[in-house]
C-alpha positions as CSV (number, residue, x, y, z in Angstrom):
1,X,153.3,78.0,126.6
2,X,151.0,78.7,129.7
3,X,151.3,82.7,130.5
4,X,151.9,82.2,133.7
5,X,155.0,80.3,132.8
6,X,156.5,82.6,130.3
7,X,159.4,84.1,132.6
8,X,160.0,80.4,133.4
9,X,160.6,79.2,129.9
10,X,161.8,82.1,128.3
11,X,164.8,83.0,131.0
12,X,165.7,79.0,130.9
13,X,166.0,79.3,127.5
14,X,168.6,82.3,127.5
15,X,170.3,80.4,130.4
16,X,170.8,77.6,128.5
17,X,172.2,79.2,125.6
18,X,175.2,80.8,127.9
19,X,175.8,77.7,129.4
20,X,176.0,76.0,125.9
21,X,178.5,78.5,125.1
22,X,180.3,78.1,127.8
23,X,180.5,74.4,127.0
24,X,181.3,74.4,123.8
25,X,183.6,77.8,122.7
26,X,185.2,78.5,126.6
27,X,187.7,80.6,125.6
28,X,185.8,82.6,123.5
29,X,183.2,83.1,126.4
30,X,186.1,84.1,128.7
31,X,187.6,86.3,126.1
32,X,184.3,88.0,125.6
33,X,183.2,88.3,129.6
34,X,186.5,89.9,130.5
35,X,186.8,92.8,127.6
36,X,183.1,93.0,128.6
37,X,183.6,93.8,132.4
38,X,186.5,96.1,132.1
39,X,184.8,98.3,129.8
40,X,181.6,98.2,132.5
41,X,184.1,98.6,135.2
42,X,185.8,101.5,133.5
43,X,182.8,103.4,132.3
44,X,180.3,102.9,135.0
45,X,183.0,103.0,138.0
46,X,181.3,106.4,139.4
47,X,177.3,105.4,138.8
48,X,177.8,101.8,140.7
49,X,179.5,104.1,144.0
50,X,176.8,106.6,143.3
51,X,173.9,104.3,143.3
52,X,174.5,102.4,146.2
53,X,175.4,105.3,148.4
54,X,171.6,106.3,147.0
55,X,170.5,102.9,148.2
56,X,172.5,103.6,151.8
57,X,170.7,107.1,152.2
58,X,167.4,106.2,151.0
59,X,167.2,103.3,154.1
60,X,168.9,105.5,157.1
61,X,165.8,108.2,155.9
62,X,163.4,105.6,156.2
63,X,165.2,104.3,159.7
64,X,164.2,107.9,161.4
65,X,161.4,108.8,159.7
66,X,158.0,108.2,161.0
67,X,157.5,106.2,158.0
68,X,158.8,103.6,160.2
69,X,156.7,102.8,162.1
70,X,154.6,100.9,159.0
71,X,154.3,97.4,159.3
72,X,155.2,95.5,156.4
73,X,151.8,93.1,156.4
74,X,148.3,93.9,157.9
75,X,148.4,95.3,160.7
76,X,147.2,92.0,162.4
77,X,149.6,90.2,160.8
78,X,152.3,88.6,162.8
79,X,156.2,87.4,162.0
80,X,156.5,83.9,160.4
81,X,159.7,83.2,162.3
82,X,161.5,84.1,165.8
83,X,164.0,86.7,165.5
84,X,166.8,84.7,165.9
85,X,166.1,82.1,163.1
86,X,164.7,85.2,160.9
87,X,168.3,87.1,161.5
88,X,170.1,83.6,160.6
89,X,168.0,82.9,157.6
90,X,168.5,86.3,156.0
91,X,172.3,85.9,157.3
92,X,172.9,82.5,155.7
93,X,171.2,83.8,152.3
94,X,172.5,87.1,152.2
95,X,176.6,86.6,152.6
96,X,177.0,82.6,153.1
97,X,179.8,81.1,151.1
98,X,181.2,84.4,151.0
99,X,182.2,85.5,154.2
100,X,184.2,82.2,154.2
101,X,185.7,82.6,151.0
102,X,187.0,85.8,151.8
103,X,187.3,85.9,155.8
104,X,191.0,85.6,155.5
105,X,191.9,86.4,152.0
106,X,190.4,90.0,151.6
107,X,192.3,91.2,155.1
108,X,195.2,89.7,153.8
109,X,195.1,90.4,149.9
110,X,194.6,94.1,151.2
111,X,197.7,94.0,153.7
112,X,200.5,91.8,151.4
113,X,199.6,91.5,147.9
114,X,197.8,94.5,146.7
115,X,196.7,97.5,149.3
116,X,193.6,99.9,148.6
117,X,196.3,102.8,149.3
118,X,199.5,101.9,148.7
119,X,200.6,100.9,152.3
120,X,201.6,97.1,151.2
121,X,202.9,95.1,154.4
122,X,203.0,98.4,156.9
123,X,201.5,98.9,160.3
124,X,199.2,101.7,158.4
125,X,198.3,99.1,155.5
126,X,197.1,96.8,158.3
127,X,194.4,99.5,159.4
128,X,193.6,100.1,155.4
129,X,193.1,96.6,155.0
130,X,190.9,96.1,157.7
131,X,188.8,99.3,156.8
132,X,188.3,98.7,153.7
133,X,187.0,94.7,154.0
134,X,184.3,96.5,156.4
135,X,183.4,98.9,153.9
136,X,182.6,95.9,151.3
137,X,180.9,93.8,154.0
138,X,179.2,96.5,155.8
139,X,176.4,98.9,155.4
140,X,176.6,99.4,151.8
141,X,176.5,96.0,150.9
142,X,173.2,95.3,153.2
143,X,171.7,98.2,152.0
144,X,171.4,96.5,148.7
145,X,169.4,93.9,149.5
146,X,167.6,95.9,152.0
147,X,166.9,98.1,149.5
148,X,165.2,95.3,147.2
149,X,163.9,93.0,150.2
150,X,162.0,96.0,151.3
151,X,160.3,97.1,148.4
152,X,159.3,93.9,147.9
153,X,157.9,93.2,151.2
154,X,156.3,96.3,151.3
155,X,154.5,95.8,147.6
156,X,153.6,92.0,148.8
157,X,153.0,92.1,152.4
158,X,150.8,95.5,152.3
159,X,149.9,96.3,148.9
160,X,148.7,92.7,148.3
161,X,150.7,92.2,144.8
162,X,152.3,89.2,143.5
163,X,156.2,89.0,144.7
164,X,157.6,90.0,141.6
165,X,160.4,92.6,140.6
166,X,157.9,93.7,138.3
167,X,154.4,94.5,140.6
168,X,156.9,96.6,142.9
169,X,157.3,99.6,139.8
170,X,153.3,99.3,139.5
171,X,153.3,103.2,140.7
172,X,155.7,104.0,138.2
173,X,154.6,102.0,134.7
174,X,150.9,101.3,135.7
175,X,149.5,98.7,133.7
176,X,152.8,97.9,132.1
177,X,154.0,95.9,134.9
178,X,151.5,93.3,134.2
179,X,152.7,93.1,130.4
180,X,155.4,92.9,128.3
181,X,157.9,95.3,130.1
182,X,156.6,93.7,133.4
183,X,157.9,90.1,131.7
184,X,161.0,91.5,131.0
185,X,162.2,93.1,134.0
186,X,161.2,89.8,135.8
187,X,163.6,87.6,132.8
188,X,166.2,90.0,133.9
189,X,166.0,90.0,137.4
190,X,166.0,85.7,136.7
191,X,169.2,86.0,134.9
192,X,170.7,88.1,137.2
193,X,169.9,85.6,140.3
194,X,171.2,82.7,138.5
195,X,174.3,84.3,137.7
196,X,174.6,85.7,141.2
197,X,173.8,82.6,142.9
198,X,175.8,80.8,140.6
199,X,179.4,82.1,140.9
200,X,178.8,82.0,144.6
201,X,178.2,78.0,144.1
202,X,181.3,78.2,142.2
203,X,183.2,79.9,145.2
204,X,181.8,77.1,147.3
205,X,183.1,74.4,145.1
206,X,186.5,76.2,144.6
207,X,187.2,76.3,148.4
208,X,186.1,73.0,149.8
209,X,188.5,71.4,146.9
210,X,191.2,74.2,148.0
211,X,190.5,72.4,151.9
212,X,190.4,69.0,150.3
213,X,193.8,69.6,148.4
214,X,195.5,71.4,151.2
215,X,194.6,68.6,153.9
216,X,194.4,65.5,151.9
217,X,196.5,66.9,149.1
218,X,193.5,65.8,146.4
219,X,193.8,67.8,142.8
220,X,192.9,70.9,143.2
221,X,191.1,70.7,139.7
222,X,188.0,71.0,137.0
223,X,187.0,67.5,137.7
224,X,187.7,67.5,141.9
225,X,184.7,70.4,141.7
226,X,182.4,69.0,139.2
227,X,182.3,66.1,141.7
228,X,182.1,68.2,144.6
229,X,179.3,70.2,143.1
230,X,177.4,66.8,142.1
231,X,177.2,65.5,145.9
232,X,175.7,68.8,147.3
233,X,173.7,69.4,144.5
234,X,172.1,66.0,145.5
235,X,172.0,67.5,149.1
236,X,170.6,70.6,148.7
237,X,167.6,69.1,145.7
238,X,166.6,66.8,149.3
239,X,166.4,70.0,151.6
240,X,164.8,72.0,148.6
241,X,161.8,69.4,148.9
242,X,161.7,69.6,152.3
243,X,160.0,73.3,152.2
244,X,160.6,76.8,153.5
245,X,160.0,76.0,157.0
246,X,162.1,72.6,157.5
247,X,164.8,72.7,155.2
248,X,166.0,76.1,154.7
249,X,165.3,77.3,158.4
250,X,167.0,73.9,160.5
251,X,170.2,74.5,157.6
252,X,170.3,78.3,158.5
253,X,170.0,77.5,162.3
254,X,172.7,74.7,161.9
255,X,175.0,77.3,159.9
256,X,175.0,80.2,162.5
257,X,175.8,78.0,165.0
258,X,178.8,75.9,163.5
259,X,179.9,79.4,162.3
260,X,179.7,80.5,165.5
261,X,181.8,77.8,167.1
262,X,184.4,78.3,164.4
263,X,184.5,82.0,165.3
264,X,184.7,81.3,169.0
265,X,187.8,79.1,168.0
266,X,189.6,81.5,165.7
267,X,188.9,84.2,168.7
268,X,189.9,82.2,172.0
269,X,193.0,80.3,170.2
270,X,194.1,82.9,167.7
271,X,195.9,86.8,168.6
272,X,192.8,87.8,170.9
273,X,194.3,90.9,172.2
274,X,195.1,92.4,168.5
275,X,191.7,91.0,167.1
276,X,190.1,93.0,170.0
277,X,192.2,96.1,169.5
278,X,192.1,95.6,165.9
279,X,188.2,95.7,166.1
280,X,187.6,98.8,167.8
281,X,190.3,101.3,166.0
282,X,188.5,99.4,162.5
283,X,184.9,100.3,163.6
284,X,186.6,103.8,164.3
285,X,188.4,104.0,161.3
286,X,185.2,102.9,159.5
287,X,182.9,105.2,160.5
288,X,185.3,108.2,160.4
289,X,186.0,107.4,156.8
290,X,182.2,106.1,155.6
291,X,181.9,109.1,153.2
292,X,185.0,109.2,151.6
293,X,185.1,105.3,151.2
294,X,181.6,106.1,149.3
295,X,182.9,107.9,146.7
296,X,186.4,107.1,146.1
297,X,187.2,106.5,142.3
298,X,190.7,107.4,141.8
299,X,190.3,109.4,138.4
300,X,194.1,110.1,138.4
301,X,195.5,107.7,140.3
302,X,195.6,104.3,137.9
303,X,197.0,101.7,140.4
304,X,194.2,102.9,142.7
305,X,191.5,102.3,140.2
306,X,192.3,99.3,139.1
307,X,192.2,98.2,142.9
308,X,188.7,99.7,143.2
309,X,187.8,98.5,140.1
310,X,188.7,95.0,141.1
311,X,187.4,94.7,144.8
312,X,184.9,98.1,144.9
313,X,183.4,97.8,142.2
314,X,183.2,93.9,141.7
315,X,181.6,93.7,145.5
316,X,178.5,96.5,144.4
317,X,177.9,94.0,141.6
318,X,178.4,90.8,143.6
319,X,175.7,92.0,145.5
320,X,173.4,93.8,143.1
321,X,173.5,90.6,140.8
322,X,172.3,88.5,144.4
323,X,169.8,91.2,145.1
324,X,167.0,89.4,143.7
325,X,167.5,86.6,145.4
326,X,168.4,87.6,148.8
327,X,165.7,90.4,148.5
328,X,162.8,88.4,147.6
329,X,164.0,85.4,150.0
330,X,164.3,88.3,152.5
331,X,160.8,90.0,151.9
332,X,159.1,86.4,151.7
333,X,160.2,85.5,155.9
334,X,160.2,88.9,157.1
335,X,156.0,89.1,156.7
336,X,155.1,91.1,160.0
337,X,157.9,93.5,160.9
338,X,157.5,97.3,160.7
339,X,159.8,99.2,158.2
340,X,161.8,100.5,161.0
341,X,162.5,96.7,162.6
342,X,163.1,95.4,159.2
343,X,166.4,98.1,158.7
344,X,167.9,98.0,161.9
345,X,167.9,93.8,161.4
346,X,168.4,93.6,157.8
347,X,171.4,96.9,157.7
348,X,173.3,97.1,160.7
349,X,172.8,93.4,162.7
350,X,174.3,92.0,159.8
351,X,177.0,94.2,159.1
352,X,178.3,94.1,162.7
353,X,178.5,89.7,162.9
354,X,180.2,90.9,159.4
355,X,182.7,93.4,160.8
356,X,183.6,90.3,164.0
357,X,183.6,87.9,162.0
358,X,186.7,89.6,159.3
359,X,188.3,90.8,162.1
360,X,188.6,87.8,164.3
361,X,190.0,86.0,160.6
362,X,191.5,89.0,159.3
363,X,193.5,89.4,162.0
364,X,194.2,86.0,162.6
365,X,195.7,85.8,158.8
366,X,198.0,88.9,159.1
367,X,199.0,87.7,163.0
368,X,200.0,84.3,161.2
369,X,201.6,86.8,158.4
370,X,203.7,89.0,160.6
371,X,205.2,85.6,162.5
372,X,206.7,84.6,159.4
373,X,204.4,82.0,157.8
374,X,202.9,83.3,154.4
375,X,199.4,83.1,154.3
376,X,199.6,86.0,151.3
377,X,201.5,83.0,149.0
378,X,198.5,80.7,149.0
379,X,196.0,80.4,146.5
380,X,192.1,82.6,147.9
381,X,190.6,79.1,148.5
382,X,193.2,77.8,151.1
383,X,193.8,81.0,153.1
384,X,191.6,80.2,155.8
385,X,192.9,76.7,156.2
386,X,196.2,77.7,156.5
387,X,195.4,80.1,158.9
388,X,193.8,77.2,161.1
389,X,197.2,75.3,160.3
390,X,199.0,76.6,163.2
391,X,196.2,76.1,165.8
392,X,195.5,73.3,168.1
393,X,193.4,70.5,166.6
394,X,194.3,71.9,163.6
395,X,192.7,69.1,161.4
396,X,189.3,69.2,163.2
397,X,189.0,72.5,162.8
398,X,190.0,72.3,159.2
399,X,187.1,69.6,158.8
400,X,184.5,72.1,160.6
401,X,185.5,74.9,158.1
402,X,184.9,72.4,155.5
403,X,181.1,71.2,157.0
404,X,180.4,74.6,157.3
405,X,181.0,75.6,153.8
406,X,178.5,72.7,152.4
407,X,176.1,73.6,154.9
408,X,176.2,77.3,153.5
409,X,176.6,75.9,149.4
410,X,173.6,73.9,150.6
411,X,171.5,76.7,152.4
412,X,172.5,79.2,149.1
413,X,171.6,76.8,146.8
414,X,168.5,75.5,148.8
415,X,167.3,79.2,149.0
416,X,168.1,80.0,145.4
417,X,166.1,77.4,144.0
418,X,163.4,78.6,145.8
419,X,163.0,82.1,144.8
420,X,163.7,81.3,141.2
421,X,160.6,79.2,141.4
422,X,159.0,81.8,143.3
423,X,160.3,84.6,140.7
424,X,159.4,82.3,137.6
425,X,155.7,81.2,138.4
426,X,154.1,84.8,138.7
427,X,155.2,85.3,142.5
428,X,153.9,81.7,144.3
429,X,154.5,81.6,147.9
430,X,154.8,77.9,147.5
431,X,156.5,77.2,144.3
432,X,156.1,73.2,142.7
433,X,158.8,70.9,143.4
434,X,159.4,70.3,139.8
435,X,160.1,74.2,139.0
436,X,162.6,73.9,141.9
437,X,164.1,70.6,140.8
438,X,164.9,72.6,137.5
439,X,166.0,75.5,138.9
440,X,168.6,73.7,141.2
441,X,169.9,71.0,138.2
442,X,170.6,74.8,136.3
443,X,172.4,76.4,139.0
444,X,174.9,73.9,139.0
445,X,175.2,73.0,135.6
446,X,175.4,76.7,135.3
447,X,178.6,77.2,138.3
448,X,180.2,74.3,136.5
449,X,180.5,76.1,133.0
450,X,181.7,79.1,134.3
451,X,184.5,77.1,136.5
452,X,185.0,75.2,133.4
453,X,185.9,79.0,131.1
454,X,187.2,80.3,133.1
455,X,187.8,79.6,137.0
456,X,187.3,82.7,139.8
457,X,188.0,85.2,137.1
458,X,184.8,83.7,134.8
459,X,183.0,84.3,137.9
460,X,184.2,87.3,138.8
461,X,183.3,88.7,135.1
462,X,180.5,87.1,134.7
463,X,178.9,88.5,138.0
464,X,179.8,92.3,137.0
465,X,178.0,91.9,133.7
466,X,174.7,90.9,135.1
467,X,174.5,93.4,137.5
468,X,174.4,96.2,135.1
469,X,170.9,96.2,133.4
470,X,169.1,94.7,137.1
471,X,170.6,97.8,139.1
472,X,168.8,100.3,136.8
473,X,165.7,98.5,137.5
474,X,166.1,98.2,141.2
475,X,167.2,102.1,141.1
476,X,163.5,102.4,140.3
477,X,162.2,99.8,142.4
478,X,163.7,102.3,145.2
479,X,162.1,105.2,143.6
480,X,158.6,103.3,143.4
481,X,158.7,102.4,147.3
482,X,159.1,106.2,147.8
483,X,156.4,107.4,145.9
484,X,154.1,104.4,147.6
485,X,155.2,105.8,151.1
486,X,154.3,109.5,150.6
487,X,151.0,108.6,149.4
488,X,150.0,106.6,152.5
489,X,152.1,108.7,155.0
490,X,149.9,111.4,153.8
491,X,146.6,109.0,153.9
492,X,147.5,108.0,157.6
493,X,148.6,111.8,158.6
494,X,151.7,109.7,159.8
495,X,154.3,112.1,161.1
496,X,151.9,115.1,160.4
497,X,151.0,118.2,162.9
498,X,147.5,118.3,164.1
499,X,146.1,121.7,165.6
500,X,143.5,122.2,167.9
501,X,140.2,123.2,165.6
502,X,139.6,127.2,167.2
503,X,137.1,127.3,169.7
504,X,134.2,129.2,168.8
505,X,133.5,132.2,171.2
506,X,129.6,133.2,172.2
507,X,130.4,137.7,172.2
């Protein structure tokens, strides 16, 4: 086994295993992944709220400071991309498949099925709803993957070390991270992508057969997604050849502009008044709340935790289990940009298209609600299609929605495959086609066996248990930054008061 491969063969080898498993004793892997999660969800509730508030903090210090103003690269070196692809490429890797999964169904799971505070189908329970899918898709979600992306960038870009997990605790572990331990935070960080990137596939494959059964009234059905997730797979191997800068940036262009089309649509056809007004009292709302929202557990209130424990709690894992993906895709195109560029982009740009975009849907599925049509009764995956039901052009639209969510399975997947080739041959810029060919075959195969034990709540388990051991070690990837910055703000005088040497006097 060449070295250099070890993480490579050693974290396909676990991989392979689960997915055996999953293959072969289903139930028994579903049985196992659900006791599994609740006991993580019920005994680590508090640390996943209190980390990721850490996480938020950590990036709005580093957003004032005069630490800022380092650039993450030489300082010769300039961005790779334009600031419009760069914001699209980090957009498309970093919610993708997500934000259309959910557009409509959070906003209206939160208003008629099951409400963060116990105002189900009221005029307050529409503002709760709306507050609190801003809260999962807003700051503290990008902060995540800012978090990681940043450290990252920082250790590679200006420190000159491989891009791996591992090289970014260097401060902290020394010579360690180069050995054993360095190995195995890097096979952990692997797993966790795979399973992160994999349940989003899933999600993917889940709603374009929900918009396939709901149009053309096709199964709805294990064997309607395996096929599904055959024919983009086959797509997304052809733009995963193609390279960084062909592939994965035209796909992220193409997907922030048919998403923006469909948003225009939703916006101009849909309730535009409310989605306007909804907007600003939300953002309100939001902001006046952002504390509280940060730490809410509900340690006597049982209905309320279970909520947070199934929508809180499962988001912070969502996206600390996509972390390593998104942040080292993140750090690899954002070469260039000083610290203070990188969080304003990366934490708020992102979360504001986040809060229009659920707001514009989210309104438009509890409009539709309130006129008497039940979007609530219909499964997550067809939500947003029956939203688009009772708009002009109706089918065409419904046939955009369904474009857009390939192009974003395909941009995920694309991207995935390329960090885990970047992750699992010691940090290449440039990983081999064959590593990436593997890496996407796996992904699938991997999305498949968890739809296959289990469906969304497979996923959904699945996701929470591998974000667990990787948010301890990017808790001290945040700690390792620090400690990295104070020693060269200090070496720079960055930030520092400088007075005037006394002037010596001739008496």
């Amino acid at each position: 086994m060449k070295k250099s491969l070890v993480v490579f063969y050693v974290s396909l080898a676990i991989l392979a295993s689960l997915v055996l498993m999953g293959v072969l004793i289903p139930e028994s892997l579903e049985r196992t992944t659900s006791s599994t999660q609740s006991f993580i969800t019920n005994s680590f509730g508090w640390y996943y709220l209190g980390i990721v508030s850490f996480f938020v903090a950590v990036l709005i210090y580093l957003l004032i400071s005069p630490i800022g103003k380092i650039k993450l690269g030489k300082p010769t070196d300039k961005p790779e991309f334009s600031r419009p692809t760069w914001i699209a490429m980090l957009f498309s890797a970093g919610v993708g498949i997500g934000l259309i999964f959910y557009g409509t169904f959070e906003p209206i799971s939160h208003y008629a099925i099951s409400s963060p505070t116990g105002e189900l189908s009221t005029p307050q329970g529409i503002k709760d709803a709306m507050r609190f899918t801003f809260f999962h898709y807003g700051i503290h979600a990008w902060a995540i993957y800012g978090a990681i992306a940043l450290t990252l960038a920082y250790f590679t870009f200006r420190k000159g070390e491989p891009s791996l997990i591992s090289r970014t605790l260097r401060p902290l572990i020394g010579k360690h991270a180069d050995g054993v331990v360095g190995k195995i935070i890097d096979i952990i960080a692997v797993i966790s992508t795979v399973m992160g990137v994999a349940t989003s596939l899933g999600f993917g494959a889940m709603q374009i057969n929900g918009g396939l059964s709901y149009l053309f009234g096709i199964p709805s059905n294990i064997l309607s997604q395996t096929l599904i997730i055959l024919v983009v797979t086959v797509l997304f191997m052809i733009s995963a050849l193609t390279g960084l800068g062909k592939g994965i940036k035209i796909l992220s262009n193409l997907n922030m502009g048919l998403s923006g089309i469909l948003f225009l649509i939703v916006l101009i056809f849909g309730p535009t008044l409310f989605i306007l007004n909804l907007l600003m009292d939300t953002l309100g709302s939001y902001l006046h709340n952002f504390v509280r929202m940060s730490t809410r557990i509900a340690p006597v209130n049982e209905e309320a935790r279970s909520w947070i424990n199934n929508w809180t709690i499962f988001y912070w894992a969502w996206w600390i289990a996509w972390s390593p993906f998104v942040g080292v895709f993140i750090a690899r195109v954002s070469k260039g940009r000083t610290i203070r560029e990188f969080i304003i982009y990366v934490l708020l740009t992102p979360s504001l298209i986040s809060f229009l975009w659920f707001t514009t849907f989210g309104g438009a599925a509890i409009s539709t609600e309130l006129s008497g049509i039940s979007i609530s009764s219909l499964l997550p995956e067809e939500s947003l299609f029956g939203v688009l039901e009772g708009f002009p052009f109706s089918m065409a639209f419904s046939i955009l929605a369904i474009i857009i969510i390939i192009s974003f399975f395909i941009t995920s997947a694309d991207s995935g495959t390329f960090v885990l080739g970047m992750m699992t041959t010691n940090g290449s810029q440039n990983p081999s086609n064959k590593i990436k060919v593997t890496w996407g075959i796996l992904l699938s195969v991997t999305a498949l066996t968890l739809l296959y034990s289990g469906g969304l709540l497979a996923l959904q388990n699945t996701m929470v248990i591998a974000a667990l051991p990787f948010s301890v070690i990017l808790g001290f990837m945040v700690f390792s930054l620090i400690k990295s910055l104070k020693q060269e703000r200090k070496e720079l005088g960055i930030g520092q008061l400088r007075y005037p040497e006394p002037k010596e006097t001739n008496k």
